[in-house]
LOLUM-24211 format. One record per residue: x, y negated, z of N, C-alpha, C in turn; residue in three letters. Coordinates in steps of 0.05 Angstrom, whole numbers, plus 5000, padded with zeros to 4 digits. Each point is the difference from the previous one (the first is absolute). Layout:
! LOLUM-24211
XYZXYZXYZALA ...
This chain:
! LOLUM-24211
140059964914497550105011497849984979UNK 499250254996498049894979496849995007UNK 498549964987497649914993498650095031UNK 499650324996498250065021501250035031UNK 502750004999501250005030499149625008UNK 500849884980499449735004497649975012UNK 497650074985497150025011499550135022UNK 501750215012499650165024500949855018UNK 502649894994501249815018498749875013UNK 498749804986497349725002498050175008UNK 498650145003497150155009501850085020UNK 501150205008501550035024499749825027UNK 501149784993500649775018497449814994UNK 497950004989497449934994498850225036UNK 499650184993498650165013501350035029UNK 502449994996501149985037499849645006UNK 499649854984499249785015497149945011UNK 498450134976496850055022500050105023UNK 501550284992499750175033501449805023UNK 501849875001500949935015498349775014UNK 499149844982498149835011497950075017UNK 498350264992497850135001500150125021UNK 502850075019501950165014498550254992UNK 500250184989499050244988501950184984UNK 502149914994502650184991502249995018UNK 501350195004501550075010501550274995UNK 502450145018500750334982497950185018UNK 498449885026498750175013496550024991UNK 500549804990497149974978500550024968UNK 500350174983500249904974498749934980UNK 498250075004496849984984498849725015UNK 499349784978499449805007498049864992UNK 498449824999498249864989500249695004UNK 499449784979499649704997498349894994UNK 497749915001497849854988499849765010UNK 498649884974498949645010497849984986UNK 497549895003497849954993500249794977UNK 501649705012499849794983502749815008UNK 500849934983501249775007500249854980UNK 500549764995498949824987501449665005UNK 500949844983501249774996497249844994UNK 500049775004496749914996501349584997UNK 499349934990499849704999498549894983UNK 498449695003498249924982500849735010UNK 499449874973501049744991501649875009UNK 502250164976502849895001500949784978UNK 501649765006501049884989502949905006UNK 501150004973503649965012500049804968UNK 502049765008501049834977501849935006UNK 503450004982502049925007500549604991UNK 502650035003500249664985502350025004UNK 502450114981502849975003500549844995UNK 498849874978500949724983498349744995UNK 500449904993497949705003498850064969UNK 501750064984498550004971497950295003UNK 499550045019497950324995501450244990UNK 503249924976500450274995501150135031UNK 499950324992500850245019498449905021UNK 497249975007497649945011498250254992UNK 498550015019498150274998497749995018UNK 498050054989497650005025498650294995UNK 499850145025497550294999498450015018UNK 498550014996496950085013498250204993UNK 498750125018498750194998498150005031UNK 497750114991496950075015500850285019UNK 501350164993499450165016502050264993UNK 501150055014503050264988499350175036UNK 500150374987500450225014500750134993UNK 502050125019502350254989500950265030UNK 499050194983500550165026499450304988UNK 500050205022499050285006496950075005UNK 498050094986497950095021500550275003UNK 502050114998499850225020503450204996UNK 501250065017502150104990500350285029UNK 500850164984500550295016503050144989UNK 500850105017502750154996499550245014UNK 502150234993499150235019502850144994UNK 501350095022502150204992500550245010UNK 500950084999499150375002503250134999UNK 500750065021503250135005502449874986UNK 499349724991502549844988501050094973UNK 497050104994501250104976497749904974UNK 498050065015496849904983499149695004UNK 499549774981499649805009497349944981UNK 497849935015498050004985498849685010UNK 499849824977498749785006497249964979UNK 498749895019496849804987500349755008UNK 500149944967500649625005497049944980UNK 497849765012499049904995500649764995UNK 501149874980501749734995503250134987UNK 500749714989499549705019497749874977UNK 498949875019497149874989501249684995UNK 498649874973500849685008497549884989UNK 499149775011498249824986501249745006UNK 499949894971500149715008497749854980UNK 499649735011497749844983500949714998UNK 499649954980500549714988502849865010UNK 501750274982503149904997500449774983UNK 501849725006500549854974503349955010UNK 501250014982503349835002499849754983UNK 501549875009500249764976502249955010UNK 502449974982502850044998501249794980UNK 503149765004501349884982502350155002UNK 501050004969502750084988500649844981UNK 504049975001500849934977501050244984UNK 499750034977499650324989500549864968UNK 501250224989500649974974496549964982UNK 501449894965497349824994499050344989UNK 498450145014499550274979498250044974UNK 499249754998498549944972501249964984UNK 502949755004501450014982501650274986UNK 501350095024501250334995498250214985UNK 498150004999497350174988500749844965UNK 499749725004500349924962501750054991UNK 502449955020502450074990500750294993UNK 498550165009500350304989499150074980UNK 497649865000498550124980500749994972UNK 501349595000500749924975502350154996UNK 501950105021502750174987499350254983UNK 497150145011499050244991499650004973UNK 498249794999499249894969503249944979UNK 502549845012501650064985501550135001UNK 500150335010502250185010500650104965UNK 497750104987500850074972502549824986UNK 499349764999502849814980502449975015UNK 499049965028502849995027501950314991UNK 498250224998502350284989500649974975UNK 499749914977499449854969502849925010UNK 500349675002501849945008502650035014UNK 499350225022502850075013500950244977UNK 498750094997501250184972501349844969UNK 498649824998501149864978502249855004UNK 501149975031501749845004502650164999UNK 500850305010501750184991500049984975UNK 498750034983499750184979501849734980UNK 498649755008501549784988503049915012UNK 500750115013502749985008501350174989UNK 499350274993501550254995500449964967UNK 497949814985500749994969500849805002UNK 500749785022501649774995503550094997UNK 500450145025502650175006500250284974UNK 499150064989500450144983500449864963UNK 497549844988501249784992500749804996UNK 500449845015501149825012498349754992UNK 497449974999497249884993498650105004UNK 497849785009497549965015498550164981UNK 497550205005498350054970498249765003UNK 499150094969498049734994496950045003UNK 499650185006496350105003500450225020UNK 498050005013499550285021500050254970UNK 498549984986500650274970503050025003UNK 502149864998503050074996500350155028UNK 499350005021500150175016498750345002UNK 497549974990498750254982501850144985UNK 500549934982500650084974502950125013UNK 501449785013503350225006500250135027UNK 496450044996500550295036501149855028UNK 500249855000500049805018497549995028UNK 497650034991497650075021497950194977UNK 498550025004497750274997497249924999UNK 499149864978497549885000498150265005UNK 500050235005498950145010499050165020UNK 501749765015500050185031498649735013UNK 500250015030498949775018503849905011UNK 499349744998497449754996499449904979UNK 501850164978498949814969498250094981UNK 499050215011497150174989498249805011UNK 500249945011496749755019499249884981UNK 498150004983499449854974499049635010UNK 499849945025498449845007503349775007UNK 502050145000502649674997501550144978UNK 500949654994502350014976502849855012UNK 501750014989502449875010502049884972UNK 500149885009502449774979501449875016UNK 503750034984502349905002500449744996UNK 501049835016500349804992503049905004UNK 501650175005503049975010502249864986UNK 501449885011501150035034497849945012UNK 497949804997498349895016497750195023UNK 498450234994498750055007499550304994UNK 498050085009498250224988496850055005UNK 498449924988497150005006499150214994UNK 497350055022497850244999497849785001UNK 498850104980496949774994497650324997UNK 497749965014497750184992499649924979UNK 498450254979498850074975497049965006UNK 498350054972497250065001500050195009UNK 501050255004498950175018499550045027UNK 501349795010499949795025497249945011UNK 499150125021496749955001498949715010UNK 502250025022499149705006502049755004UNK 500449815010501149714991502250134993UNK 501349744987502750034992501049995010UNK 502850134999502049925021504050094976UNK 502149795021502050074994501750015020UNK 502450054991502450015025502550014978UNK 502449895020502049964984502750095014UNK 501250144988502950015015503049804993UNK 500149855020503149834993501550124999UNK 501549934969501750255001503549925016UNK 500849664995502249945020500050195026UNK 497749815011500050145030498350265009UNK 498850134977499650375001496549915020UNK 499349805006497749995014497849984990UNK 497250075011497049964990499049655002UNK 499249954981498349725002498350054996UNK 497649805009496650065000499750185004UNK 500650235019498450055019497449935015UNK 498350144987497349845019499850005035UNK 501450145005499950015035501949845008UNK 501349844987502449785009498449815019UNK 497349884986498849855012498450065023UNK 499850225018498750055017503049995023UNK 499249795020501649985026500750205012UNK 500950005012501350295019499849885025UNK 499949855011499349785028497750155015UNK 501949945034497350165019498049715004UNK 498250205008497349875003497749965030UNK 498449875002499150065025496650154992UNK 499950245019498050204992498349935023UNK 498450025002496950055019498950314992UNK 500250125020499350295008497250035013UNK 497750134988497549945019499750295001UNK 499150125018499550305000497550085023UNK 497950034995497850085006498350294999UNK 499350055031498950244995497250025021UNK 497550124980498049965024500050255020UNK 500850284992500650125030501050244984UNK 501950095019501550274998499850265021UNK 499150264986499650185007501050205008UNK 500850205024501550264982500450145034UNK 498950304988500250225022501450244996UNK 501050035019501050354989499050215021UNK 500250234987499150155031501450324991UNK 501750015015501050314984501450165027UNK 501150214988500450215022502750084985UNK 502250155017503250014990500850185024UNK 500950334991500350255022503049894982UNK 502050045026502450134991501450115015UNK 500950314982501750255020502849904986UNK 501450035019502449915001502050215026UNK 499250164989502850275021502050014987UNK 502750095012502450014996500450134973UNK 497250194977500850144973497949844989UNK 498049855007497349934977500449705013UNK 498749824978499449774998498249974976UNK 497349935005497150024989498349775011UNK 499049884983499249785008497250034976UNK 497849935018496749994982498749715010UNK 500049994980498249635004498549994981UNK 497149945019497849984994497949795008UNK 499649804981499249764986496750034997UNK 498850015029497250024990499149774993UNK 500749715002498849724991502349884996UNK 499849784980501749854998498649804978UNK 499849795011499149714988501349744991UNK 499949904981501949705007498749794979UNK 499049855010498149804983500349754994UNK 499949784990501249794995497149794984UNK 498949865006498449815007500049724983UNK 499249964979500049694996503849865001UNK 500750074974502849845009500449754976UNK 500449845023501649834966502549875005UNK 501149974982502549924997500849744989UNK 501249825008500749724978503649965002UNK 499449944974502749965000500849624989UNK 500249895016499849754984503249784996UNK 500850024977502349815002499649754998UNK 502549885006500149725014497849825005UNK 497950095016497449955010498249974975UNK 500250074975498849914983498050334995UNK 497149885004497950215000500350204973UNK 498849764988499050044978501450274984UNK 503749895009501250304984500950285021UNK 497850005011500150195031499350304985UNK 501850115009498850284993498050115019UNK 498850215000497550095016499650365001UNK 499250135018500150274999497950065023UNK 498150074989497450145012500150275008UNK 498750105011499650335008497449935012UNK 498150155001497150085017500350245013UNK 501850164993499950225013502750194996UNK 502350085009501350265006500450165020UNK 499950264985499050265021502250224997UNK 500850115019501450294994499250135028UNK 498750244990499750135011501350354998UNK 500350125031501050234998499950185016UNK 497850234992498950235017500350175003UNK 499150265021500150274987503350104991UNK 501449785017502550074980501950165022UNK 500450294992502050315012502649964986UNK 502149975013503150104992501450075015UNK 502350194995501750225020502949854988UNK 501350065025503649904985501250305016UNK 500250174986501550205016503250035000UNK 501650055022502950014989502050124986UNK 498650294991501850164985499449904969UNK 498949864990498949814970500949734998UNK 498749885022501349655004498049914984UNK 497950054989497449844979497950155011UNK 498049774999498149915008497549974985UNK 498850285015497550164984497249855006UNK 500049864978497349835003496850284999UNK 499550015019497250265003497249814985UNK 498949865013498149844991499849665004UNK 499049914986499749685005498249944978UNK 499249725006498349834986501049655007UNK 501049934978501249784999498749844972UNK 499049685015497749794982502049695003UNK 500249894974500249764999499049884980UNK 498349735015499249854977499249775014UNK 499749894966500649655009497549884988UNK 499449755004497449934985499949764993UNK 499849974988499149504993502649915001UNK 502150084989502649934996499949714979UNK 501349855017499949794982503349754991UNK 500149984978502749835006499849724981UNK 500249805006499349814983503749884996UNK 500649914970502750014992500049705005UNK 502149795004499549684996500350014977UNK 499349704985499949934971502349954995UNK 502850025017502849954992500550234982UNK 499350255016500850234984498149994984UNK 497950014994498550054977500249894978UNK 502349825007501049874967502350104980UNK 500350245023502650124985498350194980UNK 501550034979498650154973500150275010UNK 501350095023499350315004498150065009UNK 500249925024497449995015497349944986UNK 499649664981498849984983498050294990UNK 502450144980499250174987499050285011UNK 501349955034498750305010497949935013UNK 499249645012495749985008499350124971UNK 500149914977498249944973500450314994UNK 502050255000498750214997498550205025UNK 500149885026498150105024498149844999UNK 499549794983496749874996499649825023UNK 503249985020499749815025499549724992UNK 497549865009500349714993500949875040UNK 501449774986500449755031501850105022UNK 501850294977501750085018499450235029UNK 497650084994498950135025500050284999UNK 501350195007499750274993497650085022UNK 499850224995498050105016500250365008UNK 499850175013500650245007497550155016UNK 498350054984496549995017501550275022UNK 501350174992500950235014501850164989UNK 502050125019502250294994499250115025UNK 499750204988499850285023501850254991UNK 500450155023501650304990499450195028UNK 499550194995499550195022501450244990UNK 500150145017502850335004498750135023UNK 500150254989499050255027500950194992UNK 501550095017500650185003499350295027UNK 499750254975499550155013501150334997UNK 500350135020500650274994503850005000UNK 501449905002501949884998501149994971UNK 498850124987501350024965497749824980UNK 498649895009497749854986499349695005UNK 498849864977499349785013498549884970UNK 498449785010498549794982501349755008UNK 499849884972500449815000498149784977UNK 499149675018498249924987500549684991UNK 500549874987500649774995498549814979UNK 499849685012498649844978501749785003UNK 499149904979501349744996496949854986UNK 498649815009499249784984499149665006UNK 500949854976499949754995498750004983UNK 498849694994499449894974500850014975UNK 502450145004502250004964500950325002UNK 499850165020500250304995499050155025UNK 498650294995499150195012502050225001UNK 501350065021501550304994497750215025UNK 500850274991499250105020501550314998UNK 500950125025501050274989500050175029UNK 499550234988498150285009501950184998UNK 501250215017501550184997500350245021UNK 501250184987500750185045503250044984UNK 500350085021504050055006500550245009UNK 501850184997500850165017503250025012UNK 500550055021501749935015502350315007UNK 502849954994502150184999501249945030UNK 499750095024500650025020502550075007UNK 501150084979503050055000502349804985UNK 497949824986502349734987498449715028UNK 501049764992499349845015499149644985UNK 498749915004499849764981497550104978UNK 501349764983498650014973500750304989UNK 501450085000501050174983498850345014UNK 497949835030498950345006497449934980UNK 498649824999498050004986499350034964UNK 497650084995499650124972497049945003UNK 499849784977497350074986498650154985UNK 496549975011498550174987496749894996UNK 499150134975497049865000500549715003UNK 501049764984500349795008500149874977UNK 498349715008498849834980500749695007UNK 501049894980499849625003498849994980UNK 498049715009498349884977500549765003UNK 501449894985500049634990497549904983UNK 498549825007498349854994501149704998UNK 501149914972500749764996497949905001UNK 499949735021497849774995500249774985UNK 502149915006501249704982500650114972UNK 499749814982500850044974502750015002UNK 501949875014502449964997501450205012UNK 499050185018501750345008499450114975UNK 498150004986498750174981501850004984UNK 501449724985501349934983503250065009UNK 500649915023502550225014499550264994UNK 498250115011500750354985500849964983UNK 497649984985499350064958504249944998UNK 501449745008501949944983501550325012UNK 499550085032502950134999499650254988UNK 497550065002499950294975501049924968UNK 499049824996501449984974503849935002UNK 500349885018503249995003501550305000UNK 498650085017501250335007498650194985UNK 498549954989499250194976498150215010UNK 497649905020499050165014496450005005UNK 499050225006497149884996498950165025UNK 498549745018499550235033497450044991UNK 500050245011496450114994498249855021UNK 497850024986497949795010497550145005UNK 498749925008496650005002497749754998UNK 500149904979498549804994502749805011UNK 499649785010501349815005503050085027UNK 499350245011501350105023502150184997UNK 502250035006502950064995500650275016UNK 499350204992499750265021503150194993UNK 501750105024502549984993498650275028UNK 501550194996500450225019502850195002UNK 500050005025502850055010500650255022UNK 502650244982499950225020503649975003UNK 500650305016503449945008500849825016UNK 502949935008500449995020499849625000UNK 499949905031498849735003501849874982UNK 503250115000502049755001500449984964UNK 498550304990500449854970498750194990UNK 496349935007498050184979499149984970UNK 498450184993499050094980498449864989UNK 499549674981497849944998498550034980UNK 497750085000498450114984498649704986UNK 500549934978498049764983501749934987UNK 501549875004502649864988500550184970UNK 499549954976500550054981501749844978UNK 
């Protein structure tokens, strides 16, 4: 059964269960009508707290001021069992001063985070080494001795100091066999030192820096707070559905959904101090004005017009000082100019309208304290492909505005890595873009 018999199916038996209630359908009546003004779920000040266990874990407490959920207004209408036309006002919800506060035993995910990171940092000598470890077996079995320098492996074609991983100018590696094989960083090495070693008896990694991070679950404290949540819809949906057509138009005159003051804590084994934290003041999506047809001899779904907004505001995330001691992280506050671990997200926004069914704008920002994006464009739309691949840009502009010295200095290196120079305007990174979404034309990039 596919898609739209499915949907007829469900609206079908939607619409004969109104009438039936309504007593207003029948085969001597066929033309019917359903309405309700309001209906509505309503409670205020609720509190629920469990206690499975004496130690608090798998314990939970929620409370909240005030939660509604309902219809203000719903209409159906059918018309010879063939025409089904509804006005739905909803579903509407508000709630105000949601909090959970929740125990788990849950893996340590701070540890798992170091532990990645430090593998990241040694994935270059980790491929170094599993390559050097063939390559030293295959001239052991060939002549029947160990070589004596990583060069005796060079020199008789053995590995390829030109390729990756032994192009990386930043490790070196020396033989020490039978005993070993070491990868030690060079001066080109930006920051601490570091080594690693392969046993060569037992073919395994020693010093590994992530050895020392536990793998052991942990007990989490979950805090989740919200000062009130918003959200309306109000739209209208005709569908002809006779024995040769199936057509369906839905039309989206409001649609709201808002989100209020949230914060988040994350705290392990009751210890504050290394608590993670996640702010919001504000998220919004909104979606209007929005026309689309699903007809059945196509099976895609002709977006006519809409206007669709999201954005966020006072985004905030503060990192614990566990992670901020890892040198990655480290090095990615000190080039976003983050001090005390605190990011910050003053706002993202993006808006889309569409109109005419082959047209549309599109508007987007991004800014923080360490970068400004913003980008300007219209689209035009192939009604005969579907996805990304109906859309095609036009007239369209991004501007990066590095604020931190340390994005600045990220670019600068990757143009010079890649051999590339983005056009600018005084301090501002102006890049324009035509052709199709999934792989346009960018104009700056030199």
């Amino acid at each position: 059964m596919n898609l739209y018999y499915r949907i007829s199916f469900i609206l079908k038996k939607i619409s004969l269960s109104f009438f039936f209630i309504s007593f207003l359908y029948s085969q001597d009546y066929p033309n019917g009508s359903f309405s309700l003004d309001q209906i509505f779920f309503q409670l205020n000040t609720l509190n629920i707290e469990s206690s499975f266990s004496k130690d608090s874990l798998n314990n939970g407490k929620i409370s909240l001021s005030h939660l509604r959920l309902g219809f203000d207004g719903l209409k159906v209408v059918n018309r010879n069992n063939e025409t089904i036309k509804l006005n739905i006002n909803g579903p509407s919800a508000d709630i105000e001063d949601l909090k959970i506060n929740t125990n788990y035993i849950l893996p340590n995910y701070y540890n798992l985070i170091l532990s990645d990171l430090s593998d990241n940092r040694y994935e270059t000598p980790i491929d170094g080494l599993e390559v050097l470890e063939k390559a030293i077996e295959t001239f052991k079995i060939q002549k029947n001795k160990y070589p004596i320098s990583y060069n005796d492996l060079i020199v008789e074609s053995y590995i390829n100091s030109s390729k990756y991983p032994f192009n990386q100018s930043a490790w070196s590696y020396h033989l020490n066999l039978p005993t070993k094989v070491n990868a030690v960083t060079t001066s080109a090495y930006k920051y601490s030192k570091k080594s690693i070693s392969l046993d060569w008896p037992t073919k395994t990694l020693i010093n590994l820096e992530s050895d020392q991070y536990e793998k052991k679950d942990i007990e989490w404290n979950f805090i989740f707070e919200v000062q009130d949540i918003n959200q309306t819809f109000l739209s209208d949906i005709t569908i002809d559905m006779n024995s040769s057509i199936f057509d369906l138009e839905f039309y989206q005159k409001r649609g709201k959904f808002h989100i209020n003051g949230i914060n988040i804590y994350a705290i392990p084994n009751k210890n504050i101090f290394e608590q993670t934290i996640i702010r919001l003041n504000n998220l919004s999506l909104e979606i209007n004005d929005l026309f689309f047809q699903i007809v059945k001899v196509d099976s895609k779904p002709r977006v006519q017009t809409g206007k669709g907004k999201f954005s966020l505001t006072n985004f905030e995330l503060k990192i614990p000082p566990k992670l901020l001691e890892d040198e990655t992280i480290a090095i990615l506050m000190k080039d976003l100019g983050v001090r005390n671990g605190l990011i910050r997200i003053r706002k993202l926004h993006f808006n889309i309208q569409f109109y005419d069914n082959e047209f549309g704008i599109i508007n987007a920002s991004f800014i923080s304290p360490f970068l400004k994006i913003n980008f300007n464009g219209q689209m035009s739309i192939d009604t005969k492909k579907f996805g990304f691949e109906s859309i095609d840009l036009f007239d369209s502009e991004l501007r990066i505005n590095p604020i931190s010295y340390g994005v600045r200095d990220v670019i600068r290196e990757w143009e010079i890595e890649n051999n590339k120079d983005l056009n600018r305007e005084g301090p501002v990174i102006v890049l324009k873009f035509s052709g199709p979404l999934k792989k346009p034309t960018i104009i700056g990039i030199d």
